[in-house]
C-alpha positions in Angstrom: 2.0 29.4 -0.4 -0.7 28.5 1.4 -0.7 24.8 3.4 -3.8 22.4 2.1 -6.5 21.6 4.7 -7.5 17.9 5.2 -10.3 18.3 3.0 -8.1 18.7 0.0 -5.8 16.4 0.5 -8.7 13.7 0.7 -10.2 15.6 -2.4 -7.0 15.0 -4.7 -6.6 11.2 -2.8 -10.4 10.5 -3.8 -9.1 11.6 -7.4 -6.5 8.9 -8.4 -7.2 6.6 -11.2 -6.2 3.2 -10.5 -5.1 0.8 -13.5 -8.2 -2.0 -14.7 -6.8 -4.3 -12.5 -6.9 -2.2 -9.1 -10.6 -1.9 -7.2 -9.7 1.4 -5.0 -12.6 1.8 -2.3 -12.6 4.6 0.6 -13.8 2.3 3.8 -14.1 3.7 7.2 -11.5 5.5 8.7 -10.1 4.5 12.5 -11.8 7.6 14.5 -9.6 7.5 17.9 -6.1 7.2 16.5 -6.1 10.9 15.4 -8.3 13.8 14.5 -8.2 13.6 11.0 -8.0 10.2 9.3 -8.6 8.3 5.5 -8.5 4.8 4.8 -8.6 2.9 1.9 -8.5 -0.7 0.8 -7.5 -2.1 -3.0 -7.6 -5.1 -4.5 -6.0 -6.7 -7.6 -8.0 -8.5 -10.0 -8.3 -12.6 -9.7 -7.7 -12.3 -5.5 -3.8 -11.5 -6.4 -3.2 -8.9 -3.6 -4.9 -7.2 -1.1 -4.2 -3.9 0.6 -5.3 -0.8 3.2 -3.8 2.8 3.4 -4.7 4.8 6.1 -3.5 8.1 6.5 -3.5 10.0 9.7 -3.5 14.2 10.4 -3.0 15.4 13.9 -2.1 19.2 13.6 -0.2 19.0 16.7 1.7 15.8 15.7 2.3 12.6 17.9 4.7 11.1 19.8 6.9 8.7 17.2 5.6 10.4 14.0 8.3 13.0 13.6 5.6 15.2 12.1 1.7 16.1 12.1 0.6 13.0 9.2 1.7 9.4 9.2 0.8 6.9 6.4 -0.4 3.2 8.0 -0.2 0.4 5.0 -0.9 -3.1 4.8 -0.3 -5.5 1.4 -0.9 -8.8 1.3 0.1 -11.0 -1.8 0.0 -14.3 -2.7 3.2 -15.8 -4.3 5.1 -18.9 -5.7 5.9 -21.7 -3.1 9.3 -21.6 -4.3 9.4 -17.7 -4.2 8.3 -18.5 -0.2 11.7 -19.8 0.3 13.9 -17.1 -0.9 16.1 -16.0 1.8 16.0 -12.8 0.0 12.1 -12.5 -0.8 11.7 -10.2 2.8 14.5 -7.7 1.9 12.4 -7.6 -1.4 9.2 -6.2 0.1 11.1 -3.6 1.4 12.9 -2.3 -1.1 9.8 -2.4 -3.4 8.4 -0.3 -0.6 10.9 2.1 -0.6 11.5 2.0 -4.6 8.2 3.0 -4.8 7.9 5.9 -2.7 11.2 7.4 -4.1 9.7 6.9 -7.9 6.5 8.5 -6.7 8.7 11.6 -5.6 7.9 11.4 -1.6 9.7 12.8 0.8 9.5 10.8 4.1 10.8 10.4 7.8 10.6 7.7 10.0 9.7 4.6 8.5 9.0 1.5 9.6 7.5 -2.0 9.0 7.9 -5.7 9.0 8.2 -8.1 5.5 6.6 -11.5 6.5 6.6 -14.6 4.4 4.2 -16.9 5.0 3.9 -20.6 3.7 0.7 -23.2 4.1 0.4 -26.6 4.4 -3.1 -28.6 4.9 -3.4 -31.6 6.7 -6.4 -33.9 7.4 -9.7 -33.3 5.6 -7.9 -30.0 4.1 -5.1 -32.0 2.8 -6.7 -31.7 -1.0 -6.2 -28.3 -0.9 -3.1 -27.1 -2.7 0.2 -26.1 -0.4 0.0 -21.5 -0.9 2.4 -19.1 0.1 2.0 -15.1 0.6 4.0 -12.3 1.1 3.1 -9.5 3.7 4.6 -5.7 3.7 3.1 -3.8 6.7 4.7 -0.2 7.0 4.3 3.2 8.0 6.1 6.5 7.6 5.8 10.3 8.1 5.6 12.5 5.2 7.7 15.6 5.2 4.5 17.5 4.5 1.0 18.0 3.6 1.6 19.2 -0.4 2.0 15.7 -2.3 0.1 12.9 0.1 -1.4 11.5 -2.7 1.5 10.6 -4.3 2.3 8.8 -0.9 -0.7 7.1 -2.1 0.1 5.8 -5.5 3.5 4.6 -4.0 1.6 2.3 -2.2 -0.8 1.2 -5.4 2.4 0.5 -7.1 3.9 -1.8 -4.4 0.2 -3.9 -4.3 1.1 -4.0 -8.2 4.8 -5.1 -7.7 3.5 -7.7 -5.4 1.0 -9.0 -7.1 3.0 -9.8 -10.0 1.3 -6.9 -12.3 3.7 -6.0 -15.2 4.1 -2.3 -15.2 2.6 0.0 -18.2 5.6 1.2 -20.2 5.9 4.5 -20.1 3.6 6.1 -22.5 1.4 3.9 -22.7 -2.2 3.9 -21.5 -4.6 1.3 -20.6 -8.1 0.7 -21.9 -10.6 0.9 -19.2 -13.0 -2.7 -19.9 -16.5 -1.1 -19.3 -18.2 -2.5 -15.7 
């Protein structure tokens, strides 16, 4: 079996339906971190959670991927104040991370990432403004290979859903589209 080309893999990426909720847009790609690269950002719905997925391609691979591709990901979420304090709320990100790429089927080396919490206060003429809190997952792994990247993707969608507070579609189920 043949291995896809770059342009494929973007093809089938540029393919995936989002739920109502999720605004999927291809942006511009970093150019100088490798020679082949795809970024996207997302947003939920009513400024819930924010997101970007770039995927790198060098054919010859890089030091510290372990392989030739390497997904980049950034979510951003806003959350309860009391959620903020939860000793546990940073092991959380993680594992929805990492639940989410097993569900999506991926196969991955070399992961890595931070889980920040982060909690505002406003003081002085911003003190009307209400205390907020969000919740940061910044990670990046290596896919095994090129075959199923865009499942690499949708493990992603899913976490900016988790962490936004999105119920999951029962199995199933689908969603009507509301027209634009």
């Amino acid at each position: 079996m043949r291995e896809k080309s770059f342009d494929e893999i973007i093809e089938e990426i540029r393919s995936i339906k989002t739920r109502a909720e999720v605004l999927l847009e291809e942006v511009p790609a970093p150019q100088k971190l490798a020679p082949f690269s795809l970024a996207l950002t997302a947003d939920v719905l009513e400024d819930a959670a924010t997101g970007r997925f770039v995927l790198l391609h060098d054919p010859e691979g890089q030091d510290g991927w372990s392989g030739n591709f390497r997904c980049v990901t950034f979510v951003r979420a806003a959350i309860d104040t009391d959620m903020a304090t939860d000793p546990l709320l940073t092991d959380l990100g993680w594992t929805w991370l990492m639940e989410s790429l097993e569900k999506s089927g991926c196969t991955f080396v070399a992961p890595s990432g931070t889980v920040t919490r982060v909690s505002s206060a406003s003081f002085g003429t911003l003190e009307n403004r209400d205390e907020d809190s969000e919740l940061e997952v910044r990670a990046s792994w290596t896919p095994v290979d090129g075959e199923n990247i865009a499942d690499h993707v949708r493990a992603w969608i899913e976490l900016l859903e988790l962490t936004s507070g999105l119920a999951p579609i029962p199995e199933g189920v689908t969603q009507l589209t509301p027209k634009r």
